[in-house]
N, C-alpha and C positions, 0 to 999 in steps of 0.2 A: 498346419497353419495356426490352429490354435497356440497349441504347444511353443509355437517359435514368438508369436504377442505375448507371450503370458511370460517365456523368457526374457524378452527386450523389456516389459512395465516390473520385472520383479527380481531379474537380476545383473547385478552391476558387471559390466564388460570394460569395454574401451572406455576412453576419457568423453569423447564422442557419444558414446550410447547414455552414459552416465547424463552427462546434459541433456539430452534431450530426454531421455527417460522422467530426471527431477523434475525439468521443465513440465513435460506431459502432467505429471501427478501435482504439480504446484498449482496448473491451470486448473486441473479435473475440480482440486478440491477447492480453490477459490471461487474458481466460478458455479460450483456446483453448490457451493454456501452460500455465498452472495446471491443468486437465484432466490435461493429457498428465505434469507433472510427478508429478501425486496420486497414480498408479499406481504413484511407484517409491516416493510419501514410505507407501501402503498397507502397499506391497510390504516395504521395510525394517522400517518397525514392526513387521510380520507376524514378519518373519523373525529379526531381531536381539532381537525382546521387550523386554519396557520398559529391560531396566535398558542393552541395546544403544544402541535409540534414545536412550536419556536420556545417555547419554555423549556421543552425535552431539551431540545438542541442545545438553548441555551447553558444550560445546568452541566450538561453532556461535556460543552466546550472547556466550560471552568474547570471540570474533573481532570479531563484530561491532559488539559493545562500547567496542571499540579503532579497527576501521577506518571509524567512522562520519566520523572526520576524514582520510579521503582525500577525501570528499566537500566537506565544509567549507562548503557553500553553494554549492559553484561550478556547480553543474548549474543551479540555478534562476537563478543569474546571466543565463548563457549564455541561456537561452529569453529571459528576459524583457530585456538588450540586446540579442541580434539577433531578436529580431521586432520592436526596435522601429526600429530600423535594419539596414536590411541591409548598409549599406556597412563595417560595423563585423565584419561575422561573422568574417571569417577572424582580423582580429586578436585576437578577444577565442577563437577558437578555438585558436590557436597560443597563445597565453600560457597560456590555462585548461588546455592537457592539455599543457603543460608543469608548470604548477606542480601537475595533482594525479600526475606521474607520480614528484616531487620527493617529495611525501607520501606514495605508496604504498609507496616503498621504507622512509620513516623511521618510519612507523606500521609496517611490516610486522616491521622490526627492533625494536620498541619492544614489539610482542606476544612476539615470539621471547624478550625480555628478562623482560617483567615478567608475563607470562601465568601461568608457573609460580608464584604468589604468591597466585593465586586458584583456585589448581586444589586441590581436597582428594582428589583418585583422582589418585596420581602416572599412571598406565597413559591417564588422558585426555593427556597432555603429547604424547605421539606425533601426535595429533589437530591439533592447535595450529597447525607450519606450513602445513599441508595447508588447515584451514579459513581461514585468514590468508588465502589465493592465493583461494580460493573468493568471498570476500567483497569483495577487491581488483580481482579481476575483473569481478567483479559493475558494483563502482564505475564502474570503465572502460565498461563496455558501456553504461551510463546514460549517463553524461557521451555518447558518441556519440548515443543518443539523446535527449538533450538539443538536439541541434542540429536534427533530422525535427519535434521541438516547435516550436524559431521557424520555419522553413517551413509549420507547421500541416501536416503531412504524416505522421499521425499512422499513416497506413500501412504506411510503411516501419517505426516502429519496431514493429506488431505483428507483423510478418512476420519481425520479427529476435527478438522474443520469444518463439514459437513453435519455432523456428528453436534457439535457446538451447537451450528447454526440450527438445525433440527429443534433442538432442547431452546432455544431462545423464540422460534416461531409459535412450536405449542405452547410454553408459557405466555409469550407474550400476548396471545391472542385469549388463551384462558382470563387472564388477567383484566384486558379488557372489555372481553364479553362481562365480568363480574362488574368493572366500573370504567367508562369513558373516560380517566384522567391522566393524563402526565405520570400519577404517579405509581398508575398499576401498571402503565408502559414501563416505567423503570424498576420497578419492582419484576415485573415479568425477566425483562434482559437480565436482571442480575442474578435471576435462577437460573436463566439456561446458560450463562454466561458462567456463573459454580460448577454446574453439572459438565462444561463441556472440558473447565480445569480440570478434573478429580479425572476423567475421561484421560486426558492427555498423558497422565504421570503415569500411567498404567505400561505403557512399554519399557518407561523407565523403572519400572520396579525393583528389576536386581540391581540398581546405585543405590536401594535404603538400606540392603543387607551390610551391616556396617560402616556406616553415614559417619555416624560420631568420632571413629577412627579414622575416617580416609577425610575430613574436615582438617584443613590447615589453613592456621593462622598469617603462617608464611607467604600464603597464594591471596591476600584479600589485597596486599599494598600491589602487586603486579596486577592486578584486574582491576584495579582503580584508575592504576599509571594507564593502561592502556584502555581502557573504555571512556574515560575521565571524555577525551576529545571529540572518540563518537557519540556519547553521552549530549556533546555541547552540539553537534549536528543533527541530534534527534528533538532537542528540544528547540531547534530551527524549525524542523518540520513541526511538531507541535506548534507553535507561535502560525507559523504558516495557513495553518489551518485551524487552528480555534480564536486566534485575534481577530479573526475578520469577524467570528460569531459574536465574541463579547465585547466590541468596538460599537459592532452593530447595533445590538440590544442595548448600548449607552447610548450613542446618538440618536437612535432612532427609535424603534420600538420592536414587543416580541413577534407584531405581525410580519416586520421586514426580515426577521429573525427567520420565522418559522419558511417565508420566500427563498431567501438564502438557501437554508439548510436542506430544501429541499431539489433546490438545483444541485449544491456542491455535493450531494449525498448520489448524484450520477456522474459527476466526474471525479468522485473518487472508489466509485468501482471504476472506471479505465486507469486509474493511478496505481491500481492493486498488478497492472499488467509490467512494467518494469523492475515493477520490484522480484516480482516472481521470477522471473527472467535473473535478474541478478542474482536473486539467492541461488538460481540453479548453477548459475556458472560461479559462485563466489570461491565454493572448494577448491575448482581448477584452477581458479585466480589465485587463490594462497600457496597454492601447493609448487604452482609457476613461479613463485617470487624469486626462485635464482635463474631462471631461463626466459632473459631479457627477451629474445625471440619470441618463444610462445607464449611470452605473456601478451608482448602486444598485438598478435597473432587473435587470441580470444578476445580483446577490449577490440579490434577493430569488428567483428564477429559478430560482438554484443551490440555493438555501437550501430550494426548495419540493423541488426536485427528489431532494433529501437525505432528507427526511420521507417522500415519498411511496415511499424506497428501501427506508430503513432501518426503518419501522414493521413490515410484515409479514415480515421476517428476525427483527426482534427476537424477534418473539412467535412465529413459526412457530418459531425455534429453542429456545425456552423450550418449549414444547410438545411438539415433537420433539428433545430432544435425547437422552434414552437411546440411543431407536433408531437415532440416525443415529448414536451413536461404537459402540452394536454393529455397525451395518453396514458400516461403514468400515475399522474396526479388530478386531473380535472379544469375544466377551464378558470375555473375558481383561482390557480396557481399561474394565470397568466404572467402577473406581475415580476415571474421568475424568469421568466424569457427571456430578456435580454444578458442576465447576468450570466447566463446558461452560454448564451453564443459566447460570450468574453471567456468563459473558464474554456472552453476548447480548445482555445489559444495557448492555453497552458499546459498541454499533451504534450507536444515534444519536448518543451525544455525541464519538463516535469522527470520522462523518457528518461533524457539524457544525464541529469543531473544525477540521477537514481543509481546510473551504469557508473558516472566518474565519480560519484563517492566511494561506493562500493570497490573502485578501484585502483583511489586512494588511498582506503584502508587495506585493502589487500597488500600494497605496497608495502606497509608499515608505516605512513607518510601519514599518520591518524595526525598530528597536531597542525600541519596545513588547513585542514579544515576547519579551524578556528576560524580564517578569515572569512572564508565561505557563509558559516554562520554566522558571521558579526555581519555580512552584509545582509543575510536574508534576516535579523532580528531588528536592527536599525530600518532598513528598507519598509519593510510591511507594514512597522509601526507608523510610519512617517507616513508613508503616503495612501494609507486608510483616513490618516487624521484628517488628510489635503482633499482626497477625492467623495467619501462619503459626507461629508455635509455635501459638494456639490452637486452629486451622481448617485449620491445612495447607493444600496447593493450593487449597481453597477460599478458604482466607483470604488469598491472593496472588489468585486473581482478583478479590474482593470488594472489596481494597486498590484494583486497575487500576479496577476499576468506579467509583466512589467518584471519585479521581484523573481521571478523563476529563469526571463531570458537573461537577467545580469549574471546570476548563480552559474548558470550551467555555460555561460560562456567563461563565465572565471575558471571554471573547474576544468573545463576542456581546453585551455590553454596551458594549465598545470602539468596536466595527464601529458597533453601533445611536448611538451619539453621535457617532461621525463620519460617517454617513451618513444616517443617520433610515430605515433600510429596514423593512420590515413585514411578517412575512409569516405570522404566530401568524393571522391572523383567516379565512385565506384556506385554513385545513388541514381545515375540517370533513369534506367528501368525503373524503379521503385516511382520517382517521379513520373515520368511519364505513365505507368500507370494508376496515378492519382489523379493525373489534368484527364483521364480516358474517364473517370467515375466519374468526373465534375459534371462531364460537358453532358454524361447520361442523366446525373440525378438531375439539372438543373430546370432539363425539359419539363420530365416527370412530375417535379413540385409545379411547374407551372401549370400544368391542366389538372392537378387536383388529386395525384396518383396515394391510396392509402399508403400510409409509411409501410406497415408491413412488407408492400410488394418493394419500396424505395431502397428498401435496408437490403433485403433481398438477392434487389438486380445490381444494386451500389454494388453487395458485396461482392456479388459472380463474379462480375466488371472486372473488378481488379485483382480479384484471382486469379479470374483467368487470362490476363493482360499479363502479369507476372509469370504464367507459366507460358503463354504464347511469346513474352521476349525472352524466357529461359532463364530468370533469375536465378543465380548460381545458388542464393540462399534458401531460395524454396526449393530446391530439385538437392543439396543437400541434404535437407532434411526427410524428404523423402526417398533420399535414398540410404541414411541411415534405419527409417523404418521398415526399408525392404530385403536391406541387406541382412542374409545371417549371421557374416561376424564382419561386421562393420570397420572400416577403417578410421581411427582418427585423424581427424584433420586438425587437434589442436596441439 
């Protein structure tokens, strides 16, 4: 028995075992980091109080604001040509962490430059280099796991995840316990944030035996042509998510900041859940691009698998959200409550938009995405401007809310004409056992039931409502974990 788990988590089989094996080891290590990090992001909130945290945040947002073009596209390059050739990996490895190590210095100096421009608390500017290195690092350590992607070897990068977040909790707590500031919280992340880089490059070590020779100048204009578009739907998502931080901190102040930051800092671990999921299937998706069939085979798969994630989050968070930002944070962070309910609303179209990027770009259909991003950069901006003077932090999540169901309806109108996939008819179950969790949690919150037991009987609920209607997609899955040579179904 062992023997046969230790097969299925460690070596690649079918297309089938492959996915869910990634899957499995993308979940273990996200969420087995995100865990381990929540305790220092609790801890500092706790401790710094909003208007502390809201300075991190703030600085936090600017950084990453700026460093989303060390990335540029070149990570999802990298998976998606060397899985599709391996003969290619080291070269396209040697040019790609060449040219993003050319951009982390030019972004890094370009923050140092123009950063103080957007700062309205001159005392954040201290913050600046320190989160610049935090976010640049960050970069680097992707791009290596970028490469355990095209291997499909989804293990190694959760164990380098993990690994990260470890080195960011002890330092950052070291840090703190020396001084309560902002700025030994950023100083702390940007050493475990180092430590979990230098970590990461370590499987990759036979691509430095000869770096200088297998570097070609020829491979920088193709990685530009094609990351160029993903490049511009990553800094949508940047904009997405640090506009509404540094919108905030203009119009209002670092207290509403620090409110903010500490609700979006829980629904952007459920954000971490599509993504995972896509990069698991993204290999299969490229690899599919001439077998129209299975490709839309896997995108209705993904697509189910998205609904059946993000339904009960949605509404379990809407339902529980007071008590989980008391619990987390303290009643102190009341204020955050409501923005909290509004970001929940943003799970599925978050989901889905995650799956039809991912499977535009699979296509090759990377400069579509232009429009997509020109609506979520225009959109977010515009209507942050309209809603926070009215709504404050609520009307900045309201804004992202809004901004994510245009996206992902754009995107899934794209996908469905170029592929014809279907998958609206086939969610009844799923639904249905999301209305069976409502009708349970709703008593529950009414007489006073601790969240822990809520989340609990939530979850069972609809567990087991899914296995008692026989969701094809949960009984899949379990039966590729019990199977010894599994069939694929993609």
């Amino acid at each position: 028995m062992f023997q046969k788990l230790s097969d299925f988590l460690l070596i690649n089989t079918s297309t089938k075992q492959r996915v869910l094996k990634n899957t499995f080891w993308l979940f273990s290590g996200q969420i087995g980091s995100r865990v381990v990090k929540l305790w220092l992001i609790i801890y500092a909130a706790r401790t710094l109080g909003a208007t502390g945290w809201g300075a991190f945040s703030y600085a936090l947002g600017i950084a990453a604001f700026f460093t989303i073009f060390v990335d540029f596209g070149v990570n999802a390059i990298i998976t998606r040509e060397a899985s599709r050739d391996p003969q290619v990996q080291k070269q396209y490895f040697a040019t790609a962490l060449g040219v993003k190590i050319v951009l982390f210095f030019v972004v890094s100096l370009l923050i140092i430059l123009l950063a103080p421009l957007l700062i309205k608390d001159p005392t954040i500017g201290i913050l600046i280099p320190l989160v610049a290195l935090i976010v640049g690092f960050d970069s680097l350590r992707d791009f290596a796991a970028a490469m355990s992607r095209a291997w499909e070897r989804m293990e190694i990068e959760a164990a380098m995840q993990v690994a990260t977040n470890a080195f960011i909790l002890i330092a950052g707590l070291a840090m703190l316990y020396v001084s309560s500031t902002p700025q030994s919280l950023a100083a702390g992340y940007a050493m475990g944030t180092g430590l979990g880089m230098l970590l990461a490059f370590y499987p990759c070590r036979g691509y430095f035996r000869g770096i200088r020779e297998a570097f070609s100048m020829k491979l920088i204009r193709p990685i530009f042509a094609s990351s160029l578009p993903f490049a511009i739907s990553g800094l949508m998502g940047a904009i997405l998510l640090n506009t509404d931080t540094i919108l905030i901190g203009w119009l209002l102040d670092l207290t509403e900041v620090g409110y903010y930051a500490a609700a979006q800092r829980i629904a952007l671990l459920i954000y971490m859940i599509p993504g995972l999921i896509s990069i698991a299937f993204f290999p299969a998706m490229a690899k599919a691009v001439s077998d129209p069939k299975k490709q839309r085979l896997i995108l209705e798969k993904i697509t189910g698998l998205q609904f059946l994630t993000a339904l009960p989050f949605t509404v379990g968070g809407i339902i529980l959200s007071g008590p989980i930002i008391s619990l987390l944070y303290g009643e102190s962070y009341a204020p955050a409550t409501l923005s909290f309910l509004i970001m929940n609303l943003t799970y599925l179209p978050v989901f889905l938009a995650t799956v039809f990027t991912n499977g535009v770009f699979a296509l090759g259909e990377e400069k579509k995405l232009f429009i997509s991003s020109l609506i979520g950069i225009t959109g977010n901006f515009i209507l942050d401007l309209v809603f926070i003077p009215r709504w404050g932090i609520a009307g900045s999540a309201l804004a992202t809310t809004l901004n994510q169901i245009v996206i992902a309806a754009f995107l899934w109108h794209l996908l469905k004409k170029r592929t014809g996939f279907v998958v609206l008819p086939s969610l009844k179950k799923i639904i249905i056992s999301t209305v069976l969790m409502t009708t349970v949690l709703l008593p529950l919150q009414y007489i006073g039931t601790p969240i822990y037991f809520m989340i609990l009987i939530g979850g069972s609920v609809y567990i087991g409502s899914l296995l008692l209607l026989k969701e094809e997609l949960v009984f899949e899955t379990l039966k590729t974990f019990t199977d010894s040579q599994p069939e694929s179904i993609l």
